[in-house]
C-alpha positions as CSV (number, residue, x, y, z in Angstrom):
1,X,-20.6,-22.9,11.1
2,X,-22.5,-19.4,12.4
3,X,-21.3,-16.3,10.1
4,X,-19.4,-14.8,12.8
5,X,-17.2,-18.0,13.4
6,X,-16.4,-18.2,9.9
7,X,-15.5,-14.7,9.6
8,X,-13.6,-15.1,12.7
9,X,-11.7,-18.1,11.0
10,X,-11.1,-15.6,8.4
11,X,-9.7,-13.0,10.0
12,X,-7.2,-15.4,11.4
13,X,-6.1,-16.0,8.1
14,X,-2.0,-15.2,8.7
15,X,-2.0,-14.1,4.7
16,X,-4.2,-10.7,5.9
17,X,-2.2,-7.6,6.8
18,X,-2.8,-6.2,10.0
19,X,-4.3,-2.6,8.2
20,X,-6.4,-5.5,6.0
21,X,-7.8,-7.3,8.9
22,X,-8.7,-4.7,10.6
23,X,-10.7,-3.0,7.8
24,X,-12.4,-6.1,6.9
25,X,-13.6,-6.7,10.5
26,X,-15.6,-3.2,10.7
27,X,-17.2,-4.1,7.2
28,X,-17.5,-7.9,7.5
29,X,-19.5,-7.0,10.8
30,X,-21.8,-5.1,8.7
31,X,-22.3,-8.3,6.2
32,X,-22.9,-10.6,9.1
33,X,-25.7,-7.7,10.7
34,X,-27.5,-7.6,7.5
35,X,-27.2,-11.5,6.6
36,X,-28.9,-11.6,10.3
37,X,-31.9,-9.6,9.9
38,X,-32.5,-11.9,7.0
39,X,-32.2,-14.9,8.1
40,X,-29.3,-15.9,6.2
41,X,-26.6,-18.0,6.7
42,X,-23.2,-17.6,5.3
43,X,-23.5,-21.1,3.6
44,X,-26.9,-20.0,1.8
45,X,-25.0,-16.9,-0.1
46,X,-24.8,-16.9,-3.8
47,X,-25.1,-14.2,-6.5
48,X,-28.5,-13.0,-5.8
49,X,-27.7,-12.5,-1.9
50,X,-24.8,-10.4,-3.1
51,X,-26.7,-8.5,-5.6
52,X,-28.9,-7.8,-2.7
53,X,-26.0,-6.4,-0.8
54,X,-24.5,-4.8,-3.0
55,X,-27.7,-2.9,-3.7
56,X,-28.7,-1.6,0.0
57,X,-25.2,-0.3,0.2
58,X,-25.8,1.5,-3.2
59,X,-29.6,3.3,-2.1
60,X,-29.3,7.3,-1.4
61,X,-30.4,6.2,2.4
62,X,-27.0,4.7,3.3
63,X,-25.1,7.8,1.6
64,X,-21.9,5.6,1.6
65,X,-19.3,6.8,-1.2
66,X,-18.6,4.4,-4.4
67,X,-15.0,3.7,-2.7
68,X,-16.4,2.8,0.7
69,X,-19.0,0.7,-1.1
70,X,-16.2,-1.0,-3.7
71,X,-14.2,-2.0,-0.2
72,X,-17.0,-3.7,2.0
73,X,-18.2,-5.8,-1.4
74,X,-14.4,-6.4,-1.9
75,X,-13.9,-7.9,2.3
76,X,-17.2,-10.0,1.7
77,X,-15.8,-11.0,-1.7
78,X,-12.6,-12.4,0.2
79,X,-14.3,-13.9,3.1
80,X,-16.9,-15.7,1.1
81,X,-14.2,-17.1,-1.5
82,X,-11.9,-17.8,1.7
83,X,-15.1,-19.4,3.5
84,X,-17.3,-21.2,0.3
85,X,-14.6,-21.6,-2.4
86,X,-13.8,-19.6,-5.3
87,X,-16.5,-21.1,-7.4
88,X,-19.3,-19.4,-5.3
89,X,-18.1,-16.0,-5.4
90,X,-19.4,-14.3,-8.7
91,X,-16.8,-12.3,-11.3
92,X,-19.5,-9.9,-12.4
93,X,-18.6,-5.9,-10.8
94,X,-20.9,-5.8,-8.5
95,X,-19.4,-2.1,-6.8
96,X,-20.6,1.1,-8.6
97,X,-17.7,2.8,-10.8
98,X,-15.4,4.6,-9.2
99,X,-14.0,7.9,-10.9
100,X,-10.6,7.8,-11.8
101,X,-8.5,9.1,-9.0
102,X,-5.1,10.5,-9.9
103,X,-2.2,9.8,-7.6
104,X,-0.7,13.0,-6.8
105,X,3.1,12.6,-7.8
106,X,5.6,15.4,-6.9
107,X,8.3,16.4,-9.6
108,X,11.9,15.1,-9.5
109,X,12.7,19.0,-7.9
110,X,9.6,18.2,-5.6
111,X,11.0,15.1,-4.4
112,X,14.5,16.8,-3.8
113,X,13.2,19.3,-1.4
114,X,11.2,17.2,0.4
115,X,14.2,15.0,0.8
116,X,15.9,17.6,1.9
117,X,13.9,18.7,3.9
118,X,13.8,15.7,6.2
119,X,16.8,15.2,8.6
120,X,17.7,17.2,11.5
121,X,20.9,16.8,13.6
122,X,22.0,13.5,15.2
123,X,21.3,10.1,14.9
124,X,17.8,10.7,14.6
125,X,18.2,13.4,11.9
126,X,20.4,10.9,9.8
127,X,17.6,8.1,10.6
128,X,14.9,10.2,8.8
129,X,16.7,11.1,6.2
130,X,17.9,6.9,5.6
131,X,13.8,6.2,6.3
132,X,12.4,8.7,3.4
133,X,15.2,7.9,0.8
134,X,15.0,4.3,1.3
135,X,10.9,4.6,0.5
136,X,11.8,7.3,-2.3
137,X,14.6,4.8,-4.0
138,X,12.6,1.7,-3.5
139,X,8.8,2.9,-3.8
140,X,8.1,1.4,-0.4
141,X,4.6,1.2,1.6
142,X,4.9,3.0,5.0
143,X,4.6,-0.7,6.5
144,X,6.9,-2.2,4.0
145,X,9.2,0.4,5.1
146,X,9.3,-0.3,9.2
147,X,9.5,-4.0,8.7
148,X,12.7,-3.7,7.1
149,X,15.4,-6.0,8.9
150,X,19.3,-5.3,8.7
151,X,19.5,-8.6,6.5
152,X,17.0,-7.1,4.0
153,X,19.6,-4.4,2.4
154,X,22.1,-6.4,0.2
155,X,24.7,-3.3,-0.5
156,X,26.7,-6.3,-2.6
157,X,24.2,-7.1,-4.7
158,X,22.7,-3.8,-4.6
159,X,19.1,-5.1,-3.4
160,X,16.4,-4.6,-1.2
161,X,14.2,-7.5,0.2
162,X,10.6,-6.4,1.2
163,X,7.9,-8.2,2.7
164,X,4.7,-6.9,0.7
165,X,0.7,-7.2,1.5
166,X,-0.4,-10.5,1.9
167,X,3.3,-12.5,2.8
168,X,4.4,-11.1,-0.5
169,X,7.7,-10.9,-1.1
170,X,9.6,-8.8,-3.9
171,X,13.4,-7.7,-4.2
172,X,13.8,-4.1,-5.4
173,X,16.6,-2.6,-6.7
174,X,18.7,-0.4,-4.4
175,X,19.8,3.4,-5.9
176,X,23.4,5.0,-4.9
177,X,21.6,7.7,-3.1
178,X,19.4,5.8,-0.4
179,X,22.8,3.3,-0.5
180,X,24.5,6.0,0.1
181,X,22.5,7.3,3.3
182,X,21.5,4.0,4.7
183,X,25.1,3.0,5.0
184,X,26.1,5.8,7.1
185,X,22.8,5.8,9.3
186,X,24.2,2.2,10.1
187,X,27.5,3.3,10.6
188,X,27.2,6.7,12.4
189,X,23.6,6.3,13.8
190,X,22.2,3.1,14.7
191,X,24.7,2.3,16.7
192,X,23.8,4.9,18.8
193,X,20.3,3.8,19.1
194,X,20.5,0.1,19.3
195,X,19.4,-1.3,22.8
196,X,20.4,-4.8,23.0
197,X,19.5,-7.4,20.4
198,X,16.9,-6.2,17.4
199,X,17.0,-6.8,14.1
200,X,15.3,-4.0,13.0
201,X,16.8,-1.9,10.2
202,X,15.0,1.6,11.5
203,X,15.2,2.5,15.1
204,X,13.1,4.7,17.4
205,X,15.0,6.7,19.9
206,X,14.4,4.1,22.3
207,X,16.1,1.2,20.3
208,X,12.9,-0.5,19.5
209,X,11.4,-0.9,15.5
210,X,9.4,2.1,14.4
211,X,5.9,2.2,13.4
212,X,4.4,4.1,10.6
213,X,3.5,6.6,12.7
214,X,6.8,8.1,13.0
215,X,7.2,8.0,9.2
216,X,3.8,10.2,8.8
217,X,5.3,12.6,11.5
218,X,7.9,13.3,8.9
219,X,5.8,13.4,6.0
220,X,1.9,13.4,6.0
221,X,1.8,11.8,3.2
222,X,4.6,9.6,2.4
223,X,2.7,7.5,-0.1
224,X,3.3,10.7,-2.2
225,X,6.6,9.4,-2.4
226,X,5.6,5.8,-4.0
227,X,3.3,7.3,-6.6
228,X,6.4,9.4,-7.2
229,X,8.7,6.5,-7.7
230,X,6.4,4.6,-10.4
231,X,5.4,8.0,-12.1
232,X,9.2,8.6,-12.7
233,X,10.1,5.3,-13.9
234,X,7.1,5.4,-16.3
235,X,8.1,9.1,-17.6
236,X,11.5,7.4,-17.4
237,X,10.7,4.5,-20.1
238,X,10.1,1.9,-17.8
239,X,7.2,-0.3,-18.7
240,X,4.1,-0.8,-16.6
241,X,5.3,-5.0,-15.6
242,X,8.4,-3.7,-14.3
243,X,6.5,-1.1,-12.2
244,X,4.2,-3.8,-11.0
245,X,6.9,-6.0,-10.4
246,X,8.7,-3.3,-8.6
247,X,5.5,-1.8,-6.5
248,X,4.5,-5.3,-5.9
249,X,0.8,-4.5,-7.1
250,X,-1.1,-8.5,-7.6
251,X,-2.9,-7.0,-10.6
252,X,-1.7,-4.7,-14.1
253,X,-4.6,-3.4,-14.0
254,X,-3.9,-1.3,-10.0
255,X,-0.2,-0.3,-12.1
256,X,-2.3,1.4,-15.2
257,X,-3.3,3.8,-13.3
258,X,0.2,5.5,-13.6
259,X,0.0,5.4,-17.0
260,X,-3.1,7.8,-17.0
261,X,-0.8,10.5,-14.8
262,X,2.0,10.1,-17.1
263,X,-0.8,10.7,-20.2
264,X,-1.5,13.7,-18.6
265,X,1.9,15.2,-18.0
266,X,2.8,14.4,-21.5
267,X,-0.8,16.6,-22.2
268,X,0.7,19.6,-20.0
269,X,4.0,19.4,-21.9
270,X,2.3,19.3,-25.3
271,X,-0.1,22.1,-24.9
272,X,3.0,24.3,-23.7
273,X,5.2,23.5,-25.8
274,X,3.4,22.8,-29.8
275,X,2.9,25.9,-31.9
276,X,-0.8,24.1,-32.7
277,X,-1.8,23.2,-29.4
């Protein structure tokens, strides 16, 4: 099989995301151009080929930055264990280290007015408001967020259903306040917009599903709002396996990163507050 049918095969691969695939193509591209001008196959790769790789995208010449570096190696990772097996796909960290990046959380009072500050009049309004507390109360990914169906809110059993990155799927609890909105958007809203049969819980103006980019209309950031949600259960007492449980993250270590912004609250608190500080 040529490189670029296999990687073909893999991006075909229903368990990719649609953001994943098409980030993978662009840097799988790149693998399949460099494994070219060597005369490399995809079946002849094995740690020193990747070491090699790794290594031109790490020279001053290619002035890529340690995070763009960390996600090509992690696409070839992916498509080679997806392509040759997990076996031929070394564990070593191959990426340079990244510096710790701190998820910019907003403060309960934060959150408020930014809550508040979404809406507007009409069905529309009362949509937007439904949209950002639902991600708020249920630390939802902007995708994770459209792709919500009307079956996916269980107001009995006070649940959300949410289709996650890669097919997974988590249920999240749902809070009295996004309860509370959703279930008059549905009663005094979508009704409104609803054109014909859709199952879609969110609505566009013209009765068809929203996409995430009417969610970044309303807020540029709105994964502001997620880091939110775990930072406040953390500083809450919640422990980091119910966060990753609830953020559907595959790995602890992806959750721990909360616990660094919480450590650093807690700093901010103590240097304010101790007499010896």
């Amino acid at each position: 099989m040529t490189t670029a049918a296999a990687i073909d095969r893999f991006l075909a691969s229903p368990a990719l995301a649609d953001a994943t695939r098409t980030a993978y193509g662009a840097d799988l591209r790149g693998f399949a151009d460099w494994l070219e001008v060597r005369g490399i196959g995809v079946e002849d790769v094995d740690v020193r080929v990747l070491v090699d790789y790794a290594s031109e995208l790490g020279r001053a010449r290619n002035g890529l930055a340690p995070a763009t570096i960390a996600r090509r190696l992690a696409a070839v990772r992916s498509f080679l264990r997806y392509t040759l097996g997990p076996t031929r796909v070394p564990d070593a960290a191959l990426a340079p280290k990244r510096p710790q990046r701190l998820p910019e959380a907003p403060r309960p009072a934060e959150v408020d007015a930014i809550l508040d500050g979404v809406g507007g009049n009409g069905a529309l309004g009362l949509r937007n408001r439904a949209l950002v507390e639902l991600v708020y109360s249920a630390g939802l990914r902007s995708a994770e967020a459209v792709a919500l169906d009307l079956a996916d809110v269980d107001f009995e059993q006070e649940l959300v259903h949410v289709r996650g990155k890669g097919g997974k799927e988590r249920m999240v609890p749902l809070g009295e306040e996004a309860a509370h909105v959703v279930a008059r958007y549905l009663r005094d809203a979508r009704p409104e917009l609803a054109r014909g049969a859709n199952d879609a819980l969110f609505l566009s103006a013209r009765g068809r599903r929203l996409d995430t980019s009417t969610l970044r209309r309303l807020l540029p950031h709105p994964h502001r709002l997620r880091h939110s949600f775990a930072t406040h259960l953390l500083e809450g007492g919640a422990d980091l396996r119910t966060i990753q449980e609830l953020l559907g993250h595959s790995s602890l270590s992806t959750t721990q990163v909360y616990s660094h912004v919480s450590a650093k609250r807690l700093r901010k608190v103590y240097d304010r507050s101790h007499p010896r500080s």
